[in-house]
PDB file of N, CA, C and O in Angstrom, chain B, residues numbered from 101:
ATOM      1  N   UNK B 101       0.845  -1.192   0.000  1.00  0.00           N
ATOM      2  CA  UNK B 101       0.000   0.000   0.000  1.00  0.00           C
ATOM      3  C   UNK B 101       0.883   1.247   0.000  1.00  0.00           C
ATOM      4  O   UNK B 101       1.973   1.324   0.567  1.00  0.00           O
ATOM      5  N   UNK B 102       0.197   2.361  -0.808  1.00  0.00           N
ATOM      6  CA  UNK B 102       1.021   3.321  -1.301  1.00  0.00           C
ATOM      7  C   UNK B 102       1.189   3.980   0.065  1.00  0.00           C
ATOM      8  O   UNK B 102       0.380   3.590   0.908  1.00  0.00           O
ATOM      9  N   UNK B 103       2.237   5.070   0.533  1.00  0.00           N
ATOM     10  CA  UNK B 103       1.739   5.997   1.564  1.00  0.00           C
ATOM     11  C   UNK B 103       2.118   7.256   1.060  1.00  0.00           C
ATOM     12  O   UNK B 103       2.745   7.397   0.011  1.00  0.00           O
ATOM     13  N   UNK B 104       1.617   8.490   2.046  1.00  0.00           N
ATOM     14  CA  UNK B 104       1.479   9.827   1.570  1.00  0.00           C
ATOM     15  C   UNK B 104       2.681  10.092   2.106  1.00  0.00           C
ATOM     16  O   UNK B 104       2.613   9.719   3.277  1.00  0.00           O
ATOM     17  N   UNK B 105       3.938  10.614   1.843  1.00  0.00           N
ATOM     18  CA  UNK B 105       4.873  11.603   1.546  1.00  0.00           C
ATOM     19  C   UNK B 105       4.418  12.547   2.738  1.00  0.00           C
ATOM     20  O   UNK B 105       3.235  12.789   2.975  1.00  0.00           O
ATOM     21  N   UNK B 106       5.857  13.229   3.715  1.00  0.00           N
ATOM     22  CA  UNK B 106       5.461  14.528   4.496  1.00  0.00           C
ATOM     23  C   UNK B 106       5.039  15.517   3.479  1.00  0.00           C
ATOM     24  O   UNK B 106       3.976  16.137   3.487  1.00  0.00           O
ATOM     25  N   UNK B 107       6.177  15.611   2.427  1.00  0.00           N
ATOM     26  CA  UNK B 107       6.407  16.358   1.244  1.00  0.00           C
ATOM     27  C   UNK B 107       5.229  16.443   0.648  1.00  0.00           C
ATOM     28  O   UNK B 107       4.943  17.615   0.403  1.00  0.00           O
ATOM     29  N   UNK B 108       4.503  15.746   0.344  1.00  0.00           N
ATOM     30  CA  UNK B 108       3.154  15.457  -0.504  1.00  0.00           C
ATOM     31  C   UNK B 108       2.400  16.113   0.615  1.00  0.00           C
ATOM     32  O   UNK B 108       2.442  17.343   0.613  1.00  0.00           O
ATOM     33  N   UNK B 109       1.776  15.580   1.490  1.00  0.00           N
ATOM     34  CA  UNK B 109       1.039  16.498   2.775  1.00  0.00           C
ATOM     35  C   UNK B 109       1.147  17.692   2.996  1.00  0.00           C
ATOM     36  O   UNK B 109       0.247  18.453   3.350  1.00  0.00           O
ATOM     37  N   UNK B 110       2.622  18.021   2.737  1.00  0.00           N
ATOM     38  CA  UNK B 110       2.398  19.395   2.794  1.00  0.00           C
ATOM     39  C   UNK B 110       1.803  20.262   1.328  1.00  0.00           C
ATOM     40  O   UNK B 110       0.950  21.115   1.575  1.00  0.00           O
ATOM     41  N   UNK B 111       2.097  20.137   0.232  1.00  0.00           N
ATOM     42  CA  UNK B 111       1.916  20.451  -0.773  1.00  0.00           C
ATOM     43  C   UNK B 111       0.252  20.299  -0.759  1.00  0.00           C
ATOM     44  O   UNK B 111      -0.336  21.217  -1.330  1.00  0.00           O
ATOM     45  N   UNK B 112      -0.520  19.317  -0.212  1.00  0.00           N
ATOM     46  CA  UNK B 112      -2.000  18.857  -0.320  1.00  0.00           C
ATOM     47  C   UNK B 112      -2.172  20.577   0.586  1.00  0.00           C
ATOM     48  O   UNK B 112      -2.871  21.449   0.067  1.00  0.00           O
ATOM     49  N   UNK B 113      -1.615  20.770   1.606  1.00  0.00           N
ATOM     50  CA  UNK B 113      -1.866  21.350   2.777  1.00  0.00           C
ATOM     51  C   UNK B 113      -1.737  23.311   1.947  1.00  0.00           C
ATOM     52  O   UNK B 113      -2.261  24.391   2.221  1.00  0.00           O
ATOM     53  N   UNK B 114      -1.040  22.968   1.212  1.00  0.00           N
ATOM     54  CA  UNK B 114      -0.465  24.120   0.865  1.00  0.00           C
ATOM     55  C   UNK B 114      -1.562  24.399  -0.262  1.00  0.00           C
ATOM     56  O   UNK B 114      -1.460  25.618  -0.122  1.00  0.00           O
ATOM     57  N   UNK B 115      -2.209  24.319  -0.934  1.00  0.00           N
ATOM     58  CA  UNK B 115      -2.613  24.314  -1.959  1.00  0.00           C
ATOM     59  C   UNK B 115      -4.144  23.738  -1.914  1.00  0.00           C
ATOM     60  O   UNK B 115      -4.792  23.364  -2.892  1.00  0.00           O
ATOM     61  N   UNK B 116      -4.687  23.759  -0.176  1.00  0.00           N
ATOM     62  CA  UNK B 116      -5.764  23.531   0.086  1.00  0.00           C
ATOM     63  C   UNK B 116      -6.916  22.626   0.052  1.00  0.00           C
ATOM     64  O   UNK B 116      -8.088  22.938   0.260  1.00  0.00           O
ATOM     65  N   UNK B 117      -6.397  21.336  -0.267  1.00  0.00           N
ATOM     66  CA  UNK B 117      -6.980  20.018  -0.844  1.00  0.00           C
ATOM     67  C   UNK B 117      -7.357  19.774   1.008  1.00  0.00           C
ATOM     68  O   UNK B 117      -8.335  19.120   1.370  1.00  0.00           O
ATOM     69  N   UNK B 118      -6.608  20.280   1.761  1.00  0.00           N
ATOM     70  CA  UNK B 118      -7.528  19.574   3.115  1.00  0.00           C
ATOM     71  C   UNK B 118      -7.053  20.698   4.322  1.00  0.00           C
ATOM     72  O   UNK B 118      -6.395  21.610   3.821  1.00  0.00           O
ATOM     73  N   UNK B 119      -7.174  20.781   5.260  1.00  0.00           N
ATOM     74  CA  UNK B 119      -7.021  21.423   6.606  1.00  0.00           C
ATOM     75  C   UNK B 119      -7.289  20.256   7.576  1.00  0.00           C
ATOM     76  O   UNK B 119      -8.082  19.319   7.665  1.00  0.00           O
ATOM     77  N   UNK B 120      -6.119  20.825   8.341  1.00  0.00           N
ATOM     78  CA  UNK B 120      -5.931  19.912   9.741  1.00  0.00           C
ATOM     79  C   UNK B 120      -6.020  20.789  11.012  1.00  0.00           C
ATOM     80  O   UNK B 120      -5.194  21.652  11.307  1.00  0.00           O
ATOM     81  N   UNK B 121      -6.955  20.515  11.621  1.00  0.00           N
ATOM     82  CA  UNK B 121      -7.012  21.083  13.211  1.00  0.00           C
ATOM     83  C   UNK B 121      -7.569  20.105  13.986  1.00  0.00           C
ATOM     84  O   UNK B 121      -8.402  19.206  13.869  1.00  0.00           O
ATOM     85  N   UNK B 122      -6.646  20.690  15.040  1.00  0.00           N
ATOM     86  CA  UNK B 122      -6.357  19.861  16.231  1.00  0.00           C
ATOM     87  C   UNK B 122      -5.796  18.426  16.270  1.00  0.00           C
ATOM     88  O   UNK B 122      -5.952  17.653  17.215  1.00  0.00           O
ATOM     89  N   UNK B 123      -4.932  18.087  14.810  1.00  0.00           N
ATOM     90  CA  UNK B 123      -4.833  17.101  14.627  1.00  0.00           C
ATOM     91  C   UNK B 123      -5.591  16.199  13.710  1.00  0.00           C
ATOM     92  O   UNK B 123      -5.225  15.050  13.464  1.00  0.00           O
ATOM     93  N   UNK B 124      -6.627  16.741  13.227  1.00  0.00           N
ATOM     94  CA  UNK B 124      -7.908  15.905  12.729  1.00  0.00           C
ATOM     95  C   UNK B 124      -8.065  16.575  11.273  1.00  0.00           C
ATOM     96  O   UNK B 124      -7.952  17.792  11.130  1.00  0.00           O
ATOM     97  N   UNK B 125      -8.348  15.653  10.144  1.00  0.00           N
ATOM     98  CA  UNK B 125      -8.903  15.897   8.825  1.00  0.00           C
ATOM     99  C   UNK B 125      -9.794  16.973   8.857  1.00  0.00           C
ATOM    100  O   UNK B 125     -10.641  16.693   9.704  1.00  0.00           O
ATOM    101  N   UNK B 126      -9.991  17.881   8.443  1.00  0.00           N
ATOM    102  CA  UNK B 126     -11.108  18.520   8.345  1.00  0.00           C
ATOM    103  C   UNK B 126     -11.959  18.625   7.148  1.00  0.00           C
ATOM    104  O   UNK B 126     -13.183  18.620   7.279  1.00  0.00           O
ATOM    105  N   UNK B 127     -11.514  18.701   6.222  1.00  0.00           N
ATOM    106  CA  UNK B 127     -12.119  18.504   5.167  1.00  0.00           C
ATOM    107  C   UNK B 127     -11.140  18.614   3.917  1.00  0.00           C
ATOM    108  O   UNK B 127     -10.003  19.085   3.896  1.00  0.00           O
ATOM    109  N   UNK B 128     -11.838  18.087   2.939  1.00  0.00           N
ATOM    110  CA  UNK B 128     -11.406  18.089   1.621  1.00  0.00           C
ATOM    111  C   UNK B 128     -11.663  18.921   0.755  1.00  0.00           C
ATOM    112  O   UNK B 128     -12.852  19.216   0.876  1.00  0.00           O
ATOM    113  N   UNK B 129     -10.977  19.732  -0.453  1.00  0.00           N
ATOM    114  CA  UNK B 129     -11.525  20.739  -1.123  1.00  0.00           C
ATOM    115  C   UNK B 129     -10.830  20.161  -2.405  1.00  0.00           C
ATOM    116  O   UNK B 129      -9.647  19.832  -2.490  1.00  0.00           O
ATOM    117  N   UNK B 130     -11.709  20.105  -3.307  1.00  0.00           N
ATOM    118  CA  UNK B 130     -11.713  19.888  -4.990  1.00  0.00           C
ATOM    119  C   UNK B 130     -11.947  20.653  -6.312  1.00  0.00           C
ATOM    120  O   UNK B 130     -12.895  20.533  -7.087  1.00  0.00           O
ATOM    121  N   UNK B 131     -10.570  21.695  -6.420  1.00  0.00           N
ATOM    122  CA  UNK B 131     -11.671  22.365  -6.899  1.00  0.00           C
ATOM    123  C   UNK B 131     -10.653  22.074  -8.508  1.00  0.00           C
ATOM    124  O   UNK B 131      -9.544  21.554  -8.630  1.00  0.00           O
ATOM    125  N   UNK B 132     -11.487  22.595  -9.449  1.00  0.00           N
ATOM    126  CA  UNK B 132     -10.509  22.685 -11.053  1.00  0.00           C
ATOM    127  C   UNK B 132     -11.511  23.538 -11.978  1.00  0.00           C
ATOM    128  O   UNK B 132     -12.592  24.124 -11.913  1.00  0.00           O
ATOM    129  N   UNK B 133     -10.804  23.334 -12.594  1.00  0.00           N
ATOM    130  CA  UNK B 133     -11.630  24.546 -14.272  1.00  0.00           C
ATOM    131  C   UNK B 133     -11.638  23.902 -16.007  1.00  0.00           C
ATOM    132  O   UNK B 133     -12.272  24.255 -17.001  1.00  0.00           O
ATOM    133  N   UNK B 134     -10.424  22.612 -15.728  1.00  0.00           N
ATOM    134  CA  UNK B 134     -11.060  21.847 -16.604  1.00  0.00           C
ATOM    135  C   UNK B 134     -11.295  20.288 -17.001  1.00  0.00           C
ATOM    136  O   UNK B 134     -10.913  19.452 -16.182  1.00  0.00           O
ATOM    137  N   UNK B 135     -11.803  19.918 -18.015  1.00  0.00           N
ATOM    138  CA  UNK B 135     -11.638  18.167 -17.499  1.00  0.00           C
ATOM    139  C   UNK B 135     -10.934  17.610 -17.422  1.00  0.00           C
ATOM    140  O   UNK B 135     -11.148  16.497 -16.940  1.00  0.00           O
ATOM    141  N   UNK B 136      -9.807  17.912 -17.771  1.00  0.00           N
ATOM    142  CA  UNK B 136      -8.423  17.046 -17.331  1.00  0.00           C
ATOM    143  C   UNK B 136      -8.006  17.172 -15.941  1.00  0.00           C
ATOM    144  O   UNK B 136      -7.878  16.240 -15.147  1.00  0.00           O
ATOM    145  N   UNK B 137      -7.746  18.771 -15.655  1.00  0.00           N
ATOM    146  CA  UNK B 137      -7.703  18.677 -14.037  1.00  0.00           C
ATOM    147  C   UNK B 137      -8.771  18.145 -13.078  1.00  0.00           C
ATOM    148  O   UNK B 137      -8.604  17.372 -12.134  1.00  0.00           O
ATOM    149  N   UNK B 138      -9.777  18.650 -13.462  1.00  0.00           N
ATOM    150  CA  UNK B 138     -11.081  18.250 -12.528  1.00  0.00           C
ATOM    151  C   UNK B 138     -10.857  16.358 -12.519  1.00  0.00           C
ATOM    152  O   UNK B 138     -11.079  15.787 -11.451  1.00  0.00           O
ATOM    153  N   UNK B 139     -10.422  15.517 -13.747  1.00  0.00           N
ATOM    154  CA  UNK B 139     -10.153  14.442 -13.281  1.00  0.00           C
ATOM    155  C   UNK B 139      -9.259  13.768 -12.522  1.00  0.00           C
ATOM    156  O   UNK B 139      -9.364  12.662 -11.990  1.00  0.00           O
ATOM    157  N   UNK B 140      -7.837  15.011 -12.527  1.00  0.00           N
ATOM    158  CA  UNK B 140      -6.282  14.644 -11.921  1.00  0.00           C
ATOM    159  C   UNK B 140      -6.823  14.989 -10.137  1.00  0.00           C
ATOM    160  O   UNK B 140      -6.477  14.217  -9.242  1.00  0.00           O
ATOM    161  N   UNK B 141      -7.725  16.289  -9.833  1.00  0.00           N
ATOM    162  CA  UNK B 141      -8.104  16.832  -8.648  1.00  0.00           C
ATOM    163  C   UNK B 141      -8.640  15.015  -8.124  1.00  0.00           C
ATOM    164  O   UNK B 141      -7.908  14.231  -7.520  1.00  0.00           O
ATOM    165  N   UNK B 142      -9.896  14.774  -8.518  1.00  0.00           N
ATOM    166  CA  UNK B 142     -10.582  13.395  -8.279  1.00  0.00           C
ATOM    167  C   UNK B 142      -9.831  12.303  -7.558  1.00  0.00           C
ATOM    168  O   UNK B 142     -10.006  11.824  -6.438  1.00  0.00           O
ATOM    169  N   UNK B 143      -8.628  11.939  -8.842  1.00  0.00           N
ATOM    170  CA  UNK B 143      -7.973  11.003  -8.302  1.00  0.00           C
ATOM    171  C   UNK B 143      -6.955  11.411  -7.016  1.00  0.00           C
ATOM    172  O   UNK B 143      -6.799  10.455  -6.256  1.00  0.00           O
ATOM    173  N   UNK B 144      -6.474  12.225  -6.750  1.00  0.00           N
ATOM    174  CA  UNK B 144      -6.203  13.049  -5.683  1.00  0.00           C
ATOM    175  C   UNK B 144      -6.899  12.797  -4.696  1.00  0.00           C
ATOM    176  O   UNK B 144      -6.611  11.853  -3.961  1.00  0.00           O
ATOM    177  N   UNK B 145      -7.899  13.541  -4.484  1.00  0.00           N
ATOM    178  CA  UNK B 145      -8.821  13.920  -3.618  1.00  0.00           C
ATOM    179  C   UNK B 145      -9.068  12.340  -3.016  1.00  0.00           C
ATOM    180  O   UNK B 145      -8.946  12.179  -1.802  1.00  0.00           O
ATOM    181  N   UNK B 146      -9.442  11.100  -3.944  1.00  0.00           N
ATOM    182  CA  UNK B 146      -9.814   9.587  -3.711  1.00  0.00           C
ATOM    183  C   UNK B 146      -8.418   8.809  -2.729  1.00  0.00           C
ATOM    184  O   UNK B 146      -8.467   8.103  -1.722  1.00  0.00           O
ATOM    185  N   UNK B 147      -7.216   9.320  -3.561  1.00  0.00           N
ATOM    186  CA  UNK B 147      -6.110   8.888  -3.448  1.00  0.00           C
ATOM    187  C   UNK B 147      -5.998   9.697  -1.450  1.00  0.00           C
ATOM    188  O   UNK B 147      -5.936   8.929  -0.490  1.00  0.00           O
ATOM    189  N   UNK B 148      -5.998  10.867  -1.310  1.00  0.00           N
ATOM    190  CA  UNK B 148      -5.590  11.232   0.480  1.00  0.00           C
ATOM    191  C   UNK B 148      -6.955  10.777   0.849  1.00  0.00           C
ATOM    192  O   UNK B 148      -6.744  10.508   2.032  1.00  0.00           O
ATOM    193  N   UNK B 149      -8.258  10.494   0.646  1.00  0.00           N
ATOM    194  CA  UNK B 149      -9.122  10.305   1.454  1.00  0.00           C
ATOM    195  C   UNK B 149      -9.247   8.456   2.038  1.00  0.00           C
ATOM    196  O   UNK B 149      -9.757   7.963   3.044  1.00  0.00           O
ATOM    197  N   UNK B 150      -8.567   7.887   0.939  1.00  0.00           N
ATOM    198  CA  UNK B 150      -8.176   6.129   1.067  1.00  0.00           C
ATOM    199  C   UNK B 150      -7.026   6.294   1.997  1.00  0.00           C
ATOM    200  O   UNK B 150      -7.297   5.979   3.156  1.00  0.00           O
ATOM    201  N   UNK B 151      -5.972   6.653   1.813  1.00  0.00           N
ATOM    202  CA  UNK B 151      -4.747   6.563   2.726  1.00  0.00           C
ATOM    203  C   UNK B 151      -4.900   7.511   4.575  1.00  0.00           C
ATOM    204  O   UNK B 151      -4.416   7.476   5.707  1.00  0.00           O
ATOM    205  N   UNK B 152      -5.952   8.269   3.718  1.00  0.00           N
ATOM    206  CA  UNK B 152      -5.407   9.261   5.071  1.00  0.00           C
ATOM    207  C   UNK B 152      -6.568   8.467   6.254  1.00  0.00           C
ATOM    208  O   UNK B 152      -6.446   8.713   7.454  1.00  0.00           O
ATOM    209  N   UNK B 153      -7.216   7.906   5.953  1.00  0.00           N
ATOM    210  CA  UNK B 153      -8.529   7.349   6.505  1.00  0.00           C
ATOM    211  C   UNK B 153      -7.857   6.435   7.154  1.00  0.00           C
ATOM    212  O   UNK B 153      -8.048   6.475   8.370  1.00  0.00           O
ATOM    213  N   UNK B 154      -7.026   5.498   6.728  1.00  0.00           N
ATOM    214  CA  UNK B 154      -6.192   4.696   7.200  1.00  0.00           C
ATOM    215  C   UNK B 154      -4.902   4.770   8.257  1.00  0.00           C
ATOM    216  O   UNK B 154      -4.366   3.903   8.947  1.00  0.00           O
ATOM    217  N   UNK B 155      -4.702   5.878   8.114  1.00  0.00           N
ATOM    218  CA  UNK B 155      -3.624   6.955   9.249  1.00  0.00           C
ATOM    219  C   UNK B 155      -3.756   7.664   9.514  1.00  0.00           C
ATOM    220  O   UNK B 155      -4.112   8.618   8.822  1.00  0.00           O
ATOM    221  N   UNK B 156      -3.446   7.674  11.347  1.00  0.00           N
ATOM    222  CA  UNK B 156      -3.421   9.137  12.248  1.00  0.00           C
ATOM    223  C   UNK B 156      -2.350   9.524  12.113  1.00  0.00           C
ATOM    224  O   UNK B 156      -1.236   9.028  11.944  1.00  0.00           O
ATOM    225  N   UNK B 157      -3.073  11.172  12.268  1.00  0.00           N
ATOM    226  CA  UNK B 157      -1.536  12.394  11.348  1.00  0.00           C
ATOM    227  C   UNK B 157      -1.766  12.868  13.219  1.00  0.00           C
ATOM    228  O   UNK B 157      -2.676  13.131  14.005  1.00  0.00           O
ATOM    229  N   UNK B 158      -0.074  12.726  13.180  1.00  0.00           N
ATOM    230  CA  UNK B 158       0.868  13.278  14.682  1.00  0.00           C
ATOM    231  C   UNK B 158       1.183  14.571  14.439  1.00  0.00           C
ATOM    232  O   UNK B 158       1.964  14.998  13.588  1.00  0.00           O
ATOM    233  N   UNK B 159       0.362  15.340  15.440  1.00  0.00           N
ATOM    234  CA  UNK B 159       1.092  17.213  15.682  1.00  0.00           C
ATOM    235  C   UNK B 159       2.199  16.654  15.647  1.00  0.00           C
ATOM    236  O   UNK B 159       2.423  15.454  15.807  1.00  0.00           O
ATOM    237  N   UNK B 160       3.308  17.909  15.333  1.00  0.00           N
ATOM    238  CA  UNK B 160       4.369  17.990  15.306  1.00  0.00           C
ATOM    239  C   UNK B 160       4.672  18.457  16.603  1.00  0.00           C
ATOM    240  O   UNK B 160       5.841  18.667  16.926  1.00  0.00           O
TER     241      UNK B 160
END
């Protein structure tokens, strides 16, 4: 099973695909403008919500 990268987390983090408080997922954001991205966003969005579901993220 694949895992998520700090590097990758942060970049998700940076660029708003999710927010973390208090330690906890908060949500997911998907956004794009065309069908190629809107499909690359998808698999993304599928791809941290399978892995991250599966692992607790440790405050630093």
């Amino acid at each position: 099973m694949e895992r998520i990268t700090k590097s990758e987390m942060e970049w998700l983090l940076a660029n708003n695909y999710l927010t973390i408080k208090q330690g906890r997922i908060e949500y997911l954001i998907v956004t794009s403008r065309t069908r190629g991205k809107a499909h690359k966003d998808r698999y993304i969005a599928d791809h941290i919500y399978r892995h991250l579901s599966k692992m607790k993220l440790q405050n630093k």
